[in-house]
C-alpha positions as CSV (number, residue, x, y, z in Angstrom):
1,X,-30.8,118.8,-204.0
2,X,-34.3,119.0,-202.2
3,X,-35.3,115.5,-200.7
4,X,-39.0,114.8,-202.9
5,X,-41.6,113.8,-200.6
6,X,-42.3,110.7,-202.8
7,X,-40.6,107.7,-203.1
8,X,-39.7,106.6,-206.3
9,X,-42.3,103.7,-205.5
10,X,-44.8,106.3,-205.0
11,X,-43.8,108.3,-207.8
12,X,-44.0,105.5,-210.4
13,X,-47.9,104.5,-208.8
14,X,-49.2,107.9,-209.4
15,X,-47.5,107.8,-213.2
16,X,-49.7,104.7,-213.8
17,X,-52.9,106.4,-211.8
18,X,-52.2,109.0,-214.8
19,X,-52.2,106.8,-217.6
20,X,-55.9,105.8,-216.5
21,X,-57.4,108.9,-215.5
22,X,-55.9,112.4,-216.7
23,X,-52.9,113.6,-215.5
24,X,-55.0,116.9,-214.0
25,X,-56.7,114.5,-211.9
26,X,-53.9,112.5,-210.9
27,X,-51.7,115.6,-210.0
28,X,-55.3,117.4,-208.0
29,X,-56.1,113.9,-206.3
30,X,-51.9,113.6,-205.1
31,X,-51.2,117.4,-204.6
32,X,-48.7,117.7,-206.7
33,X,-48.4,119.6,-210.3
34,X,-49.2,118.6,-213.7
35,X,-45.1,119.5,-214.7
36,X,-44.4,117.7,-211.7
37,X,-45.8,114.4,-213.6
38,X,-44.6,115.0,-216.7
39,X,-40.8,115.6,-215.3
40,X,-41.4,111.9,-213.6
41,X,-42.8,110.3,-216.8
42,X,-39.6,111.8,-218.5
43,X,-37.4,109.5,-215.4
44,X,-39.3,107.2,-214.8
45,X,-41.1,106.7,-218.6
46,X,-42.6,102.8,-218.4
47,X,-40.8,101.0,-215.6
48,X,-43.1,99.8,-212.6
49,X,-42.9,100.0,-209.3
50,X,-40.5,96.4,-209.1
51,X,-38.4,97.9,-211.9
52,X,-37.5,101.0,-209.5
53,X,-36.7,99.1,-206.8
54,X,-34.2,96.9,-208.6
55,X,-32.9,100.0,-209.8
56,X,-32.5,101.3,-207.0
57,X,-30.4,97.8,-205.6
58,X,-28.4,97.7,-208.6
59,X,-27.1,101.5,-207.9
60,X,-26.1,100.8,-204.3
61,X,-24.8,97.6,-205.6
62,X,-22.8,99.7,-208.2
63,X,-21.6,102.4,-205.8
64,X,-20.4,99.5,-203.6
65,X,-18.1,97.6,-206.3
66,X,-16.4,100.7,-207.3
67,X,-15.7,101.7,-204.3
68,X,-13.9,98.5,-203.7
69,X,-12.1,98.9,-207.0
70,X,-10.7,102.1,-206.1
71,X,-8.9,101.0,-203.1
72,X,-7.9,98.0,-204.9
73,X,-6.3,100.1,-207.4
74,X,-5.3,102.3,-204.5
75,X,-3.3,99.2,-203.0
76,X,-1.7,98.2,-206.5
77,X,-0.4,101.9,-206.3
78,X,1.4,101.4,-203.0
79,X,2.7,98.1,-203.6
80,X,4.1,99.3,-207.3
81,X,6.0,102.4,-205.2
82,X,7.3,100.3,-202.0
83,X,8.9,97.6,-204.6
84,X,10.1,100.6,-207.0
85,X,11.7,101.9,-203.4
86,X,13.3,98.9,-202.8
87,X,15.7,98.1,-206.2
């Protein structure tokens, strides 16, 4: 997937620039297109610029703890086969 040139911070201040003005103006004053603002409204609908952020922390956070629980369950696996091995 293509890296955006906007962070989601970024992203979510020109959404609320929109909600002011027009979205024409908001997409001509940012370069970017008037699709282009509606397919962010559509992810990013009413959260601010905090909201995304904590979002974004609570994702990594995610990926992290389930990556721990898959070795965990990894090393219940092994241990379950070496004492099946040993009777």
């Amino acid at each position: 997937m293509r890296k955006s040139r906007f962070t989601e911070e970024q992203m979510v201040t020109v959404l609320r620039e929109a909600d002011k003005t027009s979205v024409a103006e908001a997409a001509k004053k940012h370069k970017v297109s008037e699709p282009t603002i509606y397919a962010w409204r559509k992810h990013f609908s009413q959260m601010e610029a905090a909201d995304v952020k904590r979002l974004k922390a609570l994702e990594i956070e995610n990926g992290r703890l389930k990556k721990l629980l898959a070795e965990r369950d990894l090393d219940i696996e092994v241990l379950k086969e070496i004492n099946a091995k040993k009777w």
